[in-house]
C-alpha positions as CSV (number, residue, x, y, z in Angstrom):
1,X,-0.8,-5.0,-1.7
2,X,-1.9,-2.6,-4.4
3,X,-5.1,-3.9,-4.5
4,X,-6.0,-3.6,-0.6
5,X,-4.4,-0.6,-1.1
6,X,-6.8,0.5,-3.3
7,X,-9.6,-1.3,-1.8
8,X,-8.8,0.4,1.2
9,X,-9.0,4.2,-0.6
10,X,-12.9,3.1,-1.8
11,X,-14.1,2.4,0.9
12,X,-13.1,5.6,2.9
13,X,-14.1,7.4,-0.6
14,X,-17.4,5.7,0.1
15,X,-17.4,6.5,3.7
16,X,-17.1,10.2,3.2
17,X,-19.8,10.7,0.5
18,X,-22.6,8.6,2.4
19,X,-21.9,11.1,5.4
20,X,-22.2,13.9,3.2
21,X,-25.6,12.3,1.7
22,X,-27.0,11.5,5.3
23,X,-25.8,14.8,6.1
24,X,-27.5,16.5,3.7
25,X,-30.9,14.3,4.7
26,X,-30.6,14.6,7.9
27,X,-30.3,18.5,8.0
28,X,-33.4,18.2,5.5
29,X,-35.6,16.3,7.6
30,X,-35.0,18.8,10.5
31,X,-36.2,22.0,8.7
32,X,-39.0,20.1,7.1
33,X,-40.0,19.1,10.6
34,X,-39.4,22.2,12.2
35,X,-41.1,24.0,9.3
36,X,-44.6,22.0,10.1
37,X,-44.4,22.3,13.5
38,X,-44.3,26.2,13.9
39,X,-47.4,26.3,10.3
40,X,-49.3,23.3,11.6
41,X,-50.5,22.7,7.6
42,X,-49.2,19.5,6.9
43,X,-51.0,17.5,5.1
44,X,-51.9,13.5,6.2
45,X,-50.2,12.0,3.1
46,X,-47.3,14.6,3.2
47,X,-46.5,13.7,7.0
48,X,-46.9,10.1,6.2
49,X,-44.7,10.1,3.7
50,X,-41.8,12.4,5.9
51,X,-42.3,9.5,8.6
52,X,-41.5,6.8,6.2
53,X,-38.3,8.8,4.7
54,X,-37.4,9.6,8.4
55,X,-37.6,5.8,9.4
56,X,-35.4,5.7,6.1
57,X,-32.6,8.2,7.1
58,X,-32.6,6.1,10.4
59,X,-32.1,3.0,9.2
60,X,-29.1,4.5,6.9
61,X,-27.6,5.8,9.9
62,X,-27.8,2.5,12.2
63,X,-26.0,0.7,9.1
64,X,-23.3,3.0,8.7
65,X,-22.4,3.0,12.4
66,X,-22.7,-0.9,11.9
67,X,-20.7,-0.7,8.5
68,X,-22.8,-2.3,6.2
69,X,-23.7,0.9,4.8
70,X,-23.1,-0.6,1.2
71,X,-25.4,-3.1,1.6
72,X,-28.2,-0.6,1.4
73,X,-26.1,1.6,-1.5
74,X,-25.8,-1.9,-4.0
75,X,-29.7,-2.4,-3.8
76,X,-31.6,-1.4,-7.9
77,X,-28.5,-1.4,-9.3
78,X,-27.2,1.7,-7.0
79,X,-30.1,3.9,-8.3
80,X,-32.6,3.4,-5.0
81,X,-30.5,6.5,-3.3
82,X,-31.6,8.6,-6.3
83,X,-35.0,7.3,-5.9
84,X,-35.3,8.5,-2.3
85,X,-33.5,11.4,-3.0
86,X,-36.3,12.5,-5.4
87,X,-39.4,11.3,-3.6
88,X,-37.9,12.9,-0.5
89,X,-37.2,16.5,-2.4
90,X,-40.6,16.0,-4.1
91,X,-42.3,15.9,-0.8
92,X,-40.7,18.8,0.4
93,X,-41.2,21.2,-2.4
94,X,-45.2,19.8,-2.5
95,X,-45.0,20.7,1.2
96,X,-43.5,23.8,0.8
97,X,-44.9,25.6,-2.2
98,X,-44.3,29.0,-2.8
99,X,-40.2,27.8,-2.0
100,X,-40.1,25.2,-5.0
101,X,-37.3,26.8,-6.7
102,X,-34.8,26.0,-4.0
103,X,-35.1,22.5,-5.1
104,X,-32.9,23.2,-7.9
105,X,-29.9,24.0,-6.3
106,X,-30.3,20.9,-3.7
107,X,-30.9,18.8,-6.5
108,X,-27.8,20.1,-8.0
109,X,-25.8,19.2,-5.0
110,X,-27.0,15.7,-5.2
111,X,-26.1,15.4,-8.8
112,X,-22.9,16.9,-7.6
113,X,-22.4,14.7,-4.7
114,X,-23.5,11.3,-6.7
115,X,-21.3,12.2,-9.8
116,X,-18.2,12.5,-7.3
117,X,-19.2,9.2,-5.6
118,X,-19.6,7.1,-8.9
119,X,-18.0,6.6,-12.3
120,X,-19.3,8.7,-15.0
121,X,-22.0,6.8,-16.5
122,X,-23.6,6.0,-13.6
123,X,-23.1,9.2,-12.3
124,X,-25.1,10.8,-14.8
125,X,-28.1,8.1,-14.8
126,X,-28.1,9.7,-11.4
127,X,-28.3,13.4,-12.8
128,X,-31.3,12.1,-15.3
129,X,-33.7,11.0,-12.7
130,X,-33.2,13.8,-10.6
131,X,-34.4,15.7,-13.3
132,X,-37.0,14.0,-14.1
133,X,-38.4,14.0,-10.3
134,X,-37.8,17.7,-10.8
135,X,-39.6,17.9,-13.9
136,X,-42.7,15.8,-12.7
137,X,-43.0,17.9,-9.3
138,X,-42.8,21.3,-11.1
139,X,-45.2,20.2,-14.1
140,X,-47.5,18.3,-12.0
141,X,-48.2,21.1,-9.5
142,X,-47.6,24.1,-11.7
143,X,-46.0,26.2,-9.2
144,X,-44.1,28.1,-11.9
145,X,-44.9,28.5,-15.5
146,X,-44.0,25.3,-18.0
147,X,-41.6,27.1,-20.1
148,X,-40.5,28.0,-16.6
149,X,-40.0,24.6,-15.2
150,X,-38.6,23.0,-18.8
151,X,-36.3,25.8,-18.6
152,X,-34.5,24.6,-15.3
153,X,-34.9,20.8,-16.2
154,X,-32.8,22.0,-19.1
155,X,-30.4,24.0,-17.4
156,X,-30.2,20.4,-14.6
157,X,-29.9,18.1,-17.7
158,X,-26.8,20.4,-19.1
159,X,-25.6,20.2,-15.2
160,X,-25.6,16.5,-14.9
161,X,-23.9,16.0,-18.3
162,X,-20.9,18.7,-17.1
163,X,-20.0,17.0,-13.5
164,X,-20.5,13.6,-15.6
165,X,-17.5,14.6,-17.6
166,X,-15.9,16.7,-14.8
167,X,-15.8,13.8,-12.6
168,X,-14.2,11.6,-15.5
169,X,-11.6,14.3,-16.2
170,X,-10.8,14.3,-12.6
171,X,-10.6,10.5,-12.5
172,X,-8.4,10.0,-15.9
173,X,-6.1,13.1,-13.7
174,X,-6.1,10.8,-10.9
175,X,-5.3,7.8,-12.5
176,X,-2.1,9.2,-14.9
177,X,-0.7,10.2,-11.5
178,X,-1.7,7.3,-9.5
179,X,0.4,5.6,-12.5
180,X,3.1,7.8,-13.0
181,X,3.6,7.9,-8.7
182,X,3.7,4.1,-9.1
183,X,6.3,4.1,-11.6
184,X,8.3,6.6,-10.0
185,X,8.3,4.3,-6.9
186,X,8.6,1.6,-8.7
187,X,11.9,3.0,-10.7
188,X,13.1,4.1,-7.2
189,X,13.1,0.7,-5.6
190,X,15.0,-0.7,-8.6
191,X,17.6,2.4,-8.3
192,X,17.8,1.4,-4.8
193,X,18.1,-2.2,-5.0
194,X,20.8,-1.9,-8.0
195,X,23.0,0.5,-5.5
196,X,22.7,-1.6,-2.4
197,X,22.9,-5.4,-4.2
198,X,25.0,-7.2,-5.7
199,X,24.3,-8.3,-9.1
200,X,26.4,-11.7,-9.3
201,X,24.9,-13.2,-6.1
202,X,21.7,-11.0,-5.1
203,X,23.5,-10.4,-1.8
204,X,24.1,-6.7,0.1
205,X,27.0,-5.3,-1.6
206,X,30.1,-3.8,-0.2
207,X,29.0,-0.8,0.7
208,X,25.5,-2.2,1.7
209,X,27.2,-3.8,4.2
210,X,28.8,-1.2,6.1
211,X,25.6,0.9,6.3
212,X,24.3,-2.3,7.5
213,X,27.1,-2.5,10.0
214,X,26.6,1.1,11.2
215,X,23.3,0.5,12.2
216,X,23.7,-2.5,13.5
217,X,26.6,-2.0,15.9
218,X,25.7,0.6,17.0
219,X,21.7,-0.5,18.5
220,X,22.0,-4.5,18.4
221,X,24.5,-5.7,20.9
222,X,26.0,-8.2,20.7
223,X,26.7,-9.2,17.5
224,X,28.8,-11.0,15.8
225,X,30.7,-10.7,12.2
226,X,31.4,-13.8,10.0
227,X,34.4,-13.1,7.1
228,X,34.1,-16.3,4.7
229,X,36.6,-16.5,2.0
230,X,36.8,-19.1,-0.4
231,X,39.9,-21.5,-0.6
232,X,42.1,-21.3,-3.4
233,X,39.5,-19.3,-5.9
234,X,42.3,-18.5,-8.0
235,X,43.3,-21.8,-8.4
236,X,39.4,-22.5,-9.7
237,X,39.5,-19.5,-12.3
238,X,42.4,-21.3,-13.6
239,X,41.7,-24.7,-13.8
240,X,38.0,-24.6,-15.0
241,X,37.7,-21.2,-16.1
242,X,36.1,-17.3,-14.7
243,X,32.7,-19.0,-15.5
244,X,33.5,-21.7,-13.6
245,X,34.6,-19.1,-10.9
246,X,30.8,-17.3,-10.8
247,X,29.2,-20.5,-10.8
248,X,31.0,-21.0,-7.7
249,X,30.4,-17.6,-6.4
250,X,26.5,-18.2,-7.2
251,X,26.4,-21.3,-5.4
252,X,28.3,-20.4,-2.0
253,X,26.4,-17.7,-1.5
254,X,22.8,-19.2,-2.0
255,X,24.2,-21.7,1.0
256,X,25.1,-18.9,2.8
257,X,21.4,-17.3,2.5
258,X,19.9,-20.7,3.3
259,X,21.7,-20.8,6.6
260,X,20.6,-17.0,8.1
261,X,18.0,-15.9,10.0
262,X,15.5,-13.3,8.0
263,X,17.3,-10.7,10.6
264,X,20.9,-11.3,9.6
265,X,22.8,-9.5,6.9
266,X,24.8,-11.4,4.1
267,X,26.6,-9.7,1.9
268,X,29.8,-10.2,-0.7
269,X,32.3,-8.4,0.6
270,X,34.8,-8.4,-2.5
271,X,35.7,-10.7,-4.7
272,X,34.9,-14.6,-3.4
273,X,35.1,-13.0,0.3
274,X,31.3,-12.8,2.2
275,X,30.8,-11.2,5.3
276,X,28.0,-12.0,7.6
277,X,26.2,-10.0,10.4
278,X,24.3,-11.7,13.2
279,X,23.0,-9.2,15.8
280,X,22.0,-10.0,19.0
281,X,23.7,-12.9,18.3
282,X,26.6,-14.0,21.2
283,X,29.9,-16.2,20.3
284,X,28.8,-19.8,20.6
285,X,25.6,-19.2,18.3
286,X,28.0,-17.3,15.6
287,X,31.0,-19.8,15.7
288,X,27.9,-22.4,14.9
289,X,26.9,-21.0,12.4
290,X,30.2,-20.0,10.8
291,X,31.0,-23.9,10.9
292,X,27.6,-25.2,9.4
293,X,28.2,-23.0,6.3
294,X,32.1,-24.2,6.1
295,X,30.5,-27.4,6.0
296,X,27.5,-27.1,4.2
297,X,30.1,-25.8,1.6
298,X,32.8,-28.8,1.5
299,X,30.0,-30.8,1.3
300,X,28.0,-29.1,-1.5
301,X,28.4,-31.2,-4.9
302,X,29.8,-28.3,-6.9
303,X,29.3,-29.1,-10.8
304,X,29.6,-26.9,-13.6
305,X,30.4,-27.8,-17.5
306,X,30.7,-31.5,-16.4
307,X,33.4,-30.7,-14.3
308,X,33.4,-31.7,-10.6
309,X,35.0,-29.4,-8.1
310,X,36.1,-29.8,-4.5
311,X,35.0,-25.9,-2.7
312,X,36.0,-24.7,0.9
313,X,35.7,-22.0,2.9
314,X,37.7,-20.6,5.6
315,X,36.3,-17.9,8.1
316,X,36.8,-15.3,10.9
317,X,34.4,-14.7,13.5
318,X,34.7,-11.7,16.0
319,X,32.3,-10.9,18.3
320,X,31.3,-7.6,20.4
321,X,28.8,-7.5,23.3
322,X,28.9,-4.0,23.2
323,X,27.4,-0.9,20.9
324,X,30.3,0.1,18.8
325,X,31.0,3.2,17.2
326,X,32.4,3.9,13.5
327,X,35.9,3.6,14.6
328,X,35.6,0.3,16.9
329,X,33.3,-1.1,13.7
330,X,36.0,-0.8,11.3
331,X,38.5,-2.3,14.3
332,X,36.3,-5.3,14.3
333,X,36.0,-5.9,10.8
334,X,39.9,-5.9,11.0
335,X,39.6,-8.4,13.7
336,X,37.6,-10.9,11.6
337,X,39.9,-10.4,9.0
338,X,43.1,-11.4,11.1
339,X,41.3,-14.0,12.3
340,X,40.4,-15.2,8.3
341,X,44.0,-15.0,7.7
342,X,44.8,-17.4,10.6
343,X,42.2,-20.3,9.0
344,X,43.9,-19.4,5.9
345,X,47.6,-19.8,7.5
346,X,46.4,-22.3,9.6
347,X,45.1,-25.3,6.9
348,X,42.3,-23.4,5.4
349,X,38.5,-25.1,5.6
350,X,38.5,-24.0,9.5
351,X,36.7,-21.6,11.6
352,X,38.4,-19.3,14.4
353,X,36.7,-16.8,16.7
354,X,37.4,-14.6,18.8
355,X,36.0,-11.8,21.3
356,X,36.6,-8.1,19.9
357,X,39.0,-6.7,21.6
């Protein structure tokens, strides 16, 4: 789950750079255009090559509205963006001349924009051969002075090196937190699973259960409650001994899990008592089930310390086909209890139901 989780962050990390680098190209393209139609100097080669970069930008586009966007990102390693990006930026400052030195700062945005995007290594790999395309355009055309040009290379070299390391201060930031959130969660969960279980049987715990109940009751009609209490326990503890007792603790509730739906509560209610809640669950499906774990249970070969024991259960089940409110909840948990006592009264290892009244 972590991992589409993070998967899933990636990808829209992905998603919002490449429309901030399409962005970027696409706004690009438009002056360039724009700029040769109203001077009507462009040369052959130069308009060539903005057709071929515009075809380029196009094609980007039709993959990101067909998501496969990354198939065009992975190709040279991840560098052929960086390529484009130069031969593009080249073209324009060529084209436009006398405005060569606002390459720098777009440059710088790319650096900026492919250090955010990628870890740091590869983020400044990106920063180098911008500079380098920058270099080669302003040394090759000589629009400014050398010492000039070398000058800003310089300055774009020191540039790529700082969002290199920016970018991996940010990430290492990121990631303590992402770890210390996780852990905090984490920690959280456990706090909340040690308050609401209970540690002998991994069932709800008492007062899981009547937070469960509240709920319940009050949004699931009908349902029906199941009080199980094991025969003559104390009579166990006794004979074989309190580990004896938990073993049989263990066991009856594991049959009692087996036996419920993944919507039902089971819980230990105190003691070797369990308490069950079926909602949307009417009186013939709950006095079933009540009996199949009664049985399960007699017939379950309890065994512990090479000692064989004989285990059953006896068990009240009330049921409501109405929402219930706090008060009526703890009159039916009442109910089920008198009608626990009456199995117990009444032979033990029996079931008896009846309808909340």
């Amino acid at each position: 789950m972590k991992k589409q989780e993070s998967s899933m962050e990636n990808t829209q990390k992905d998603h919002i750079f490449t429309e901030i680098y399409m962005g970027i190209h696409t706004v690009m393209v438009l002056m360039v255009l724009v700029y040769h139609v109203y001077s009507q100097t462009m040369a052959g080669m130069m308009t060539v090559m903005l057709v071929i970069y515009g075809i380029y930008i196009g094609f980007e586009l039709y993959l990101f509205a067909t998501r496969q966007i990354l198939k065009l990102e992975s190709m040279l390693g991840g560098y052929f963006q960086s390529i484009m990006d130069i031969l593009f930026i080249s073209i324009c400052s060529i084209y436009l001349e006398n405005y060569f030195f606002i390459t720098l700062p777009i440059f710088c945005l790319f650096i900026l924009t492919a250090s955010l995007a990628n870890h740091r290594t590869k983020s400044i790999i990106h920063g180098l051969l911008t500079t380098l395309g920058y270099l080669a355009v302003g040394i090759l055309n000589g629009y400014f002075p050398l010492g000039v040009v070398l000058f800003q290379g310089v300055l774009l070299i020191g540039f790529s090196f700082f969002v290199g390391e920016l970018n991996q201060l940010i990430s290492d930031v990121y990631k303590r937190n992402h770890y210390a959130m996780e852990e905090i969660e984490y920690k959280n969960q456990l706090l909340e699973y040690r308050a609401t279980t209970d540690f002998l049987t991994d069932l709800s715990n008492h007062q899981a259960f009547y937070q469960s109940l509240e709920v319940i009751a009050e949004k699931h009609a009908p349902i029906t409650l199941i009080l199980l209490d094991i025969d003559d326990f104390k009579a166990v503890n006794d004979v074989y001994g309190h580990l004896s007792g938990d073993y049989v603790i263990r066991e009856v509730s594991q049959i009692i899990k087996k036996q419920l739906r993944t919507s039902d509560i089971g819980a230990r209610y105190g003691g070797e008592e369990f308490a069950v809640l079926l909602p949307g669950t009417g009186e013939p499906f709950g006095q079933r089930i009540a009996e199949r774990i009664c049985t399960v249970v007699a017939e379950y070969p309890f065994e512990f310390d090479n000692q064989k024991m004989r285990i059953t259960l006896s068990a009240g089940v009330c049921h409501s086909t109405v929402a219930l409110n706090r008060g009526e909840q703890t009159m039916l948990v009442d109910q089920a209890d008198e009608l626990l006592y009456y199995s117990k009264r009444n032979g033990k290892n029996r079931v008896t139901s009846a309808q909340f009244k």
